[in-house]
Structure formats: C-alpha cells, structure tokens
C-alpha positions as CSV (number, residue, x, y, z in Angstrom):
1,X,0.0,0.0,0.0
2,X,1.3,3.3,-0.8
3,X,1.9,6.0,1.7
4,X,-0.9,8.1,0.4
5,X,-3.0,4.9,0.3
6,X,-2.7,4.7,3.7
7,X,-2.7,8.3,4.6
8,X,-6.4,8.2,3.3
9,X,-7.1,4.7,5.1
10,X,-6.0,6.1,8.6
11,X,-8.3,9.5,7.3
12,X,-10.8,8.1,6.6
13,X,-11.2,5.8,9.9
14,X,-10.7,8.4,12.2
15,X,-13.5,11.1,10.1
16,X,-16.7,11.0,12.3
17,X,-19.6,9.2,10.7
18,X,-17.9,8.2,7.5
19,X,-17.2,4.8,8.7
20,X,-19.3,2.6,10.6
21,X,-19.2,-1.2,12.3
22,X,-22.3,-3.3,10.2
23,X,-22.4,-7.0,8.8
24,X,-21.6,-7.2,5.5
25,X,-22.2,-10.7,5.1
26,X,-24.4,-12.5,7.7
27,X,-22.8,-15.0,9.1
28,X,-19.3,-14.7,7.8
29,X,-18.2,-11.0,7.8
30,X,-18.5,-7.5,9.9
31,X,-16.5,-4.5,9.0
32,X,-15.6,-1.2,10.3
33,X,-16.5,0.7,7.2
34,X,-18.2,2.0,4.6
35,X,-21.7,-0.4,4.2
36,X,-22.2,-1.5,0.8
37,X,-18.2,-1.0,-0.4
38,X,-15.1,-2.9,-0.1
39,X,-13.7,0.5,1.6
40,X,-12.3,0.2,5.2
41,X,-10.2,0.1,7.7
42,X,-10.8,-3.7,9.3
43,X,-12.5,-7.0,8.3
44,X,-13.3,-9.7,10.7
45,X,-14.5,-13.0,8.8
46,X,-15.1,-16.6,9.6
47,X,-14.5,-19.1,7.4
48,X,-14.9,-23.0,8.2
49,X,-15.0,-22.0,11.5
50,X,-12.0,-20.2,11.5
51,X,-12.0,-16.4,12.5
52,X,-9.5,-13.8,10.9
53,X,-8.8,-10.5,11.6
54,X,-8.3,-8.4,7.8
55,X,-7.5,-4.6,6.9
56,X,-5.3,-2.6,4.2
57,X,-1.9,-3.8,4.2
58,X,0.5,-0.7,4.4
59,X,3.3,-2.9,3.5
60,X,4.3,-3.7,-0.3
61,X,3.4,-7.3,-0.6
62,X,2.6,-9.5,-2.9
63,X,-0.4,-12.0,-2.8
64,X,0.2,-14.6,-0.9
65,X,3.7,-13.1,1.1
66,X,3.5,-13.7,4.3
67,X,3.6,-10.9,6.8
68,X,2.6,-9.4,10.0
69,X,0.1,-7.7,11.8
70,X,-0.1,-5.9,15.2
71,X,-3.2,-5.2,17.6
72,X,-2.6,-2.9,20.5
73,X,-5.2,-3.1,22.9
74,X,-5.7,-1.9,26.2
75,X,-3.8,-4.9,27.5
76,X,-1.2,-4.8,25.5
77,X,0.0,-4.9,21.8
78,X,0.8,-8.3,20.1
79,X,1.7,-9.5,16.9
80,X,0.1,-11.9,14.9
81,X,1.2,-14.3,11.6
82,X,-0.6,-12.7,8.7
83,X,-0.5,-13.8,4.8
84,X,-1.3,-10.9,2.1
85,X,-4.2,-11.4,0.3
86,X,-6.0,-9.5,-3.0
87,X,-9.4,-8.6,-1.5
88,X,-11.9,-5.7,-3.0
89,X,-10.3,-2.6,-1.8
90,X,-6.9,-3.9,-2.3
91,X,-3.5,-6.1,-1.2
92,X,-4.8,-6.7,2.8
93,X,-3.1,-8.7,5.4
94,X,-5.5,-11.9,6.9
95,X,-4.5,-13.4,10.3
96,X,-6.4,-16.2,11.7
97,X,-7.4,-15.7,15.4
98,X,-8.8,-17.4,17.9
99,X,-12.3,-16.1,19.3
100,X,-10.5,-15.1,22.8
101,X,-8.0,-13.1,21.0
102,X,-7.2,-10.2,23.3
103,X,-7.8,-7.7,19.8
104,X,-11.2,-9.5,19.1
105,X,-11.6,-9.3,23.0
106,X,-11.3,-5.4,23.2
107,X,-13.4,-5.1,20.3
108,X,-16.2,-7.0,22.1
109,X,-16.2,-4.4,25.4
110,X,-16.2,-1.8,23.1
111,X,-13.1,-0.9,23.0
112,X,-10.9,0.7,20.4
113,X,-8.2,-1.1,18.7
114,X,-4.9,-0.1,17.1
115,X,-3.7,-1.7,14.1
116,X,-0.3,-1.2,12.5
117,X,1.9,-2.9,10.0
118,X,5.3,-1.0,9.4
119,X,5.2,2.4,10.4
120,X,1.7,2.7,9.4
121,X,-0.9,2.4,12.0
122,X,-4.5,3.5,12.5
123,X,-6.8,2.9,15.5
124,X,-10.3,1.2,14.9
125,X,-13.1,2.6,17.4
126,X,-14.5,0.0,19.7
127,X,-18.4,1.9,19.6
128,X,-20.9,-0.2,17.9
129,X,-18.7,-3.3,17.7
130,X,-20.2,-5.8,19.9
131,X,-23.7,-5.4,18.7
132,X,-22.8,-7.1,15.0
133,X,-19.3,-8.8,16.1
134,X,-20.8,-11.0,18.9
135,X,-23.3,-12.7,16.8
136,X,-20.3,-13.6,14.6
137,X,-17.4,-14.8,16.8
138,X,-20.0,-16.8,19.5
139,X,-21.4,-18.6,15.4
140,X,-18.2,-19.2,14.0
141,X,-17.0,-22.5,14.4
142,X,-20.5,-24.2,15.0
C-alpha cells in the first residue's frame, strides 16, 4: 500500500460518521466501514470455522507473502502471523485468530483497537462493535 494509500485509510477511519461497524455478510463477515463498499479500515470473517482479523496492508506485498500484523489493545500490543491477500479494496493482510484473542476481545467491550503494519498504524473505534461482532465470533465454528 502506498503512503498516500494509507494516509487516506487512517483519514478516513478516524473522520466521524464516514465509517461505521455493520455486517456485510451474515454469518461470515462484519466491517468497520463504509456499508455497501469494499472501503475500510478492518475485516473480521469466519470461514470454516475459523476467525480472521483483515484490513489494508501498508506494507508492499505480494499476494500470498507472508507478513505481519499488530493489535494494540488496552492490554497490551501483540503480533500476529498474517499472509497478504488481494481482496476488494486492495493487497490486505488476513490473520487467523482465535475467538478469545485479546484484539477481538477489546473489540467485544467496546473498546478501540490499534492496528499497525510497518510504520503505518490506525486505531479502529470499539463503539458499535459488539452489537454485529458477537453474533459472529460466538457462530463461528458451529
């Protein structure tokens, strides 16, 4: 992802009203976002019962290249095992997580998380999270 790419990633997450947490797929997918559009700033999926955490990458990858991802919550910031994958809006980093995960955790009370990958990072607001990402982690994997 370019710099200016993610210059108008970390913008446009942090502009009031612009992006919003909603389900874009029911059952498999919420997003802090834009509804309708592949444009935002995180993903969280499940798929075969498996739960991933997605968003822009801000590194120059390639599909497929692994890389790395870290969540800074509250508790702490910690680094998760991500592979770069061609999605909508773009090259994005996926990284499987367990439902407990202490970044799907914070999400859950509300809380905001930070994200960053490089130098880049952004925060993700907690506020309207647990009402469409509870429905999806406490599904996935049944």
């Amino acid at each position: 992802m370019s710099v200016l790419v993610a210059l108008f990633v970390i913008a446009a997450a942090q502009e009031p009203g612009a992006y919003v947490w909603h389900t874009a797929m029911t059952n498999e997918s919420v997003q802090y976002g834009l509804p309708g559009t592949d444009d935002r700033a995180l993903r969280i999926d499940c798929r075969e019962g498996q739960l991933t955490i997605a968003g822009p990458s801000a590194l120059e990858v390639e599909e497929g290249d692994a890389t790395s991802v870290s969540f800074r919550t509250s508790a702490g910031e910690e680094t998760r095992r991500a592979e770069a994958i061609y999605l909508g809006d773009g090259m994005n980093f996926v990284a499987p997580v367990a439902a407990d995960d202490p970044a799907l955790a914070a999400l859950m009370r509300g809380e905001p998380l930070r994200v960053s990958q490089g130098d880049t990072w952004w925060e993700v607001p907690g506020e309207g999270a647990p009402a469409v990402l509870a429905p999806l982690v406490r599904g996935c994997g049944r």
